[in-house]
N, C-alpha and C positions, 0 to 999 in steps of 0.2 A: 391249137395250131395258129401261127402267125400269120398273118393278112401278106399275099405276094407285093404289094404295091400300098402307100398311102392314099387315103380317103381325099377328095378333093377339099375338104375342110381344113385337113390337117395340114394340104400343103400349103392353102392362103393363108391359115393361121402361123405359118413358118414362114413363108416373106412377108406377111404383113408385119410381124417382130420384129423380123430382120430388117426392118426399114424403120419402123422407130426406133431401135437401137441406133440405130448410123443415127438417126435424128438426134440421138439425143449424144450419140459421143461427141457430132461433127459441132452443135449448137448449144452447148451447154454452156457459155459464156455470161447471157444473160441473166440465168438462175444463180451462176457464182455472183453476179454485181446486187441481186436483191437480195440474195441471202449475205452479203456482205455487208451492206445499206442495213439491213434489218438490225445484223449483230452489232454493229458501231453505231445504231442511233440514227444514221443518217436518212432512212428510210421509215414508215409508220412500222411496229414490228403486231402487222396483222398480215396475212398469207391471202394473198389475192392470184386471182387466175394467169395462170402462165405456161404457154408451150409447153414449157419439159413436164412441168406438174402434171398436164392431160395427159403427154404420152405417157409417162409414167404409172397413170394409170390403168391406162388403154394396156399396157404392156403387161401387168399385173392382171388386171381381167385373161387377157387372150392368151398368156403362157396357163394361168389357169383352167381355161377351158381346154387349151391343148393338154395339159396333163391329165384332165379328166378324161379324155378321147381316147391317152396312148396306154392307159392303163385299163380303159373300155374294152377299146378297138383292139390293140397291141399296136406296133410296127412290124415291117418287113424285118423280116431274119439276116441280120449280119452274112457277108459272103461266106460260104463253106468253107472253103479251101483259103480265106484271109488269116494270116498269123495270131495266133493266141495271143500273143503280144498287142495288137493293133485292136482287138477284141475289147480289151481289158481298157485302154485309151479310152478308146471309142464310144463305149458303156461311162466310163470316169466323165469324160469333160462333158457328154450327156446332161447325165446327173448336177456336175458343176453348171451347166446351163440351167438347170431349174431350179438350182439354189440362189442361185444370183440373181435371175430373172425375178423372184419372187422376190427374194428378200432386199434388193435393192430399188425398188417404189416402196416397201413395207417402210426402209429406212428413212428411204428421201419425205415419206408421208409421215411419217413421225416427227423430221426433223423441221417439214414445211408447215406443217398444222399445228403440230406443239411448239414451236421454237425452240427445239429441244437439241444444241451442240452434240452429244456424243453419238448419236445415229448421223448425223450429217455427214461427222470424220470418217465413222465406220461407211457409209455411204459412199463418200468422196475415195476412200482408200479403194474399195470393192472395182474401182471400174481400171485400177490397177492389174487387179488378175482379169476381169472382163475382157479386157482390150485383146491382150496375148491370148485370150481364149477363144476370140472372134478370128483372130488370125489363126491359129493351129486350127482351127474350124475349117476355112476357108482351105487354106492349103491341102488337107487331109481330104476333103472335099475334089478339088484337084488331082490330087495324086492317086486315089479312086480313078476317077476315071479315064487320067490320062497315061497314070504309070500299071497301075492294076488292071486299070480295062475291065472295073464292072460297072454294074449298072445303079449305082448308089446314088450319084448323083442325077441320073435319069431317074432315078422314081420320086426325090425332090422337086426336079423340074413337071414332074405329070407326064415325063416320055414313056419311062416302061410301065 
């Protein structure tokens, strides 16, 4: 049977992502100028400590423990009476979240430790679908609970 409500673990571990992710879409400037420097020479081509690299890792740990929890614990059960249709999304961009989540520090740490170009591209392309995934997130999120009127986004926030 599905837990009514998330674990207060689950949900710090859900804003705490969600707030290195912004860190790292809004500040990622920096890590393109040393992995730039690194690739042309201009910089020593050794991997020294740098914001995105921690979150990035920080991000890879914490979605990790989160997926050990939700596959532990479970989640709340999707709304009853919500569209099979919005079911299927809902479940989809999920799972796209902890593919991404995972496999984009896997990428960024292969390409920052090994100096290894084709995880970087793959890397750098990935926050292409990221972005637009963060906003249908958001929005979907939204429309929960201000067009639907349930309480999806309250058991995020730790209300219901």
């Amino acid at each position: 049977m599905a837990p009514t409500s998330y674990s207060r673990i689950q949900i710090v571990l859900h804003w705490t992502v969600a707030a290195l992710v912004l860190f790292q879409v809004f500040a990622h400037d920096g890590i393109v100028a040393a992995w730039t420097g690194r690739m042309d020479g201009t910089l020593v081509n050794e991997p020294t400590p740098n914001a995105h690299v921690i979150a990035g890792v920080l991000i890879f740990v914490l979605v990790a423990w989160r997926l050990v929890l939700r596959l532990g614990r479970g989640v709340p059960a999707l709304p009853a009476d919500e569209p099979q249709a919005l079911k299927v999304v809902a479940k989809g961009t999920h799972a796209l979240f902890y593919v991404l989540l995972l496999a984009m520090p896997l990428s960024g740490a292969a390409a920052w430790f090994l100096g290894i170009e084709a995880p970087a591209l793959a890397h750098s392309a990935a926050r292409f679908v990221l972005i637009p995934l963060l906003v249908l997130h958001v929005l979907a999120a939204l429309a929960q609970h201000f067009w639907f009127r349930t309480d999806v986004l309250r058991r995020m926030l730790g209300l219901a």
